[in-house]
C-alpha positions as CSV (number, residue, x, y, z in Angstrom):
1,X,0.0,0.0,0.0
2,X,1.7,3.5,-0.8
3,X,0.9,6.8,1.4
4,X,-2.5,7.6,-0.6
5,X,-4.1,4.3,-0.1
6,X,-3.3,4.2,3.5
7,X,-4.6,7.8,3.5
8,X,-7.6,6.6,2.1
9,X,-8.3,3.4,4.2
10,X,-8.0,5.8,6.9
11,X,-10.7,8.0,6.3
12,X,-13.0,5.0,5.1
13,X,-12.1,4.2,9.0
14,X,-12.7,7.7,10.8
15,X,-16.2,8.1,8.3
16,X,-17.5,4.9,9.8
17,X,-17.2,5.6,13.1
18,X,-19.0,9.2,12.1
19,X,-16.2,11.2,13.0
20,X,-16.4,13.3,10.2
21,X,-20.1,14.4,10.9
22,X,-21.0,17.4,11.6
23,X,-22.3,16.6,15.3
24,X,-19.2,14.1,16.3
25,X,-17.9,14.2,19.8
26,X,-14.6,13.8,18.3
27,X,-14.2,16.9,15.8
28,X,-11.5,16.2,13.3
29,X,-10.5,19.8,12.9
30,X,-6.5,20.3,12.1
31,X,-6.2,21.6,15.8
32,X,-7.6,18.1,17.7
33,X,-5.3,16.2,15.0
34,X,-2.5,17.9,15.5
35,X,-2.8,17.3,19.4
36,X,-4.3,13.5,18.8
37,X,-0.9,13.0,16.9
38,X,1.3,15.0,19.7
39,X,-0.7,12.7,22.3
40,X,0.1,9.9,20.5
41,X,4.1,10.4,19.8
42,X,4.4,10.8,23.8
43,X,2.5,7.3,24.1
44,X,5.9,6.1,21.7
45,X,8.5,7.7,23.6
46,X,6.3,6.5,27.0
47,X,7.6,3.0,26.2
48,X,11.1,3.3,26.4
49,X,10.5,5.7,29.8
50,X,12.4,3.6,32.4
51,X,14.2,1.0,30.8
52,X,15.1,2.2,27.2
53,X,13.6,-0.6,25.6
54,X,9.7,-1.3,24.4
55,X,7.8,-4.4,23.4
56,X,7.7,-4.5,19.5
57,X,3.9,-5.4,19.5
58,X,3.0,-2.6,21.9
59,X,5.1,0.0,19.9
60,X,4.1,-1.0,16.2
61,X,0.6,0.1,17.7
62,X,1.2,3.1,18.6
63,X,3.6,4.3,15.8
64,X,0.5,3.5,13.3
65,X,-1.6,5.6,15.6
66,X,1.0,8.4,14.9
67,X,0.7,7.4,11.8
68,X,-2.7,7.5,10.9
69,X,-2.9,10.8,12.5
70,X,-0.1,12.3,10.3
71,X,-1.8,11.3,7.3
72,X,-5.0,12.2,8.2
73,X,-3.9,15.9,9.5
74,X,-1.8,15.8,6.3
75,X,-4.9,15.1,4.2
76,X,-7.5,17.1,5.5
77,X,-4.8,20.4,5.5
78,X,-4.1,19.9,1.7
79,X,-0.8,18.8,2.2
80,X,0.7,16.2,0.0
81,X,2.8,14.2,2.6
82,X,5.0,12.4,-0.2
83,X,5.9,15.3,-1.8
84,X,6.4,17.1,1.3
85,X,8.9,14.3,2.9
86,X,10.7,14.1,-0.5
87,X,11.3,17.8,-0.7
88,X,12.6,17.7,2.9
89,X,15.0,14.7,2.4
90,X,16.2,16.7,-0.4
91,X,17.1,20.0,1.9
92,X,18.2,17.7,4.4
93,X,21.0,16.5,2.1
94,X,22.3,19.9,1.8
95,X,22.1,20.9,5.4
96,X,25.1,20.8,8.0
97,X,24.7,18.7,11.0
């Protein structure tokens, strides 16, 4: 599956729990993604909090949560993830570290 696909398979997800109606107790405005998706990327580092290691099966879940809200507050803001990463790994390449 590429980047648009999962995109996709996401929102068939979010629309069929009704998310995206108008009335939703979970609004999926840019500003609740954004902190779903900060929320979420604490839970990751929250794993390797006391002993610097995490269970693989517990991590893989919540790196697609971070996931799936990257794509989906990349999608519903009009920004084309791929290009965008691409276009960063290419400044990246020219940057000093």
């Amino acid at each position: 599956m590429n980047i648009r696909e999962l995109t996709q398979a996401m929102h068939a997800f979010v629309s069929a729990k009704g998310w995206y109606a108008p009335n939703s107790p979970r609004p999926q405005t840019p500003r609740n993604l954004a902190a779903s998706l900060a929320i979420e990327a604490a839970e990751v580092l929250e794993h390797y909090q006391w002993d610097g290691s995490a269970d693989p099966t517990a991590l893989a879940g919540e790196l697609a949560d971070v996931a799936l809200y990257l794509l989906q507050l990349a999608s519903i803001t009009g920004v084309d993830l791929e290009q965008a990463i691409l276009e960063k790994l290419r400044e990246n390449y020219g940057r000093e570290w």
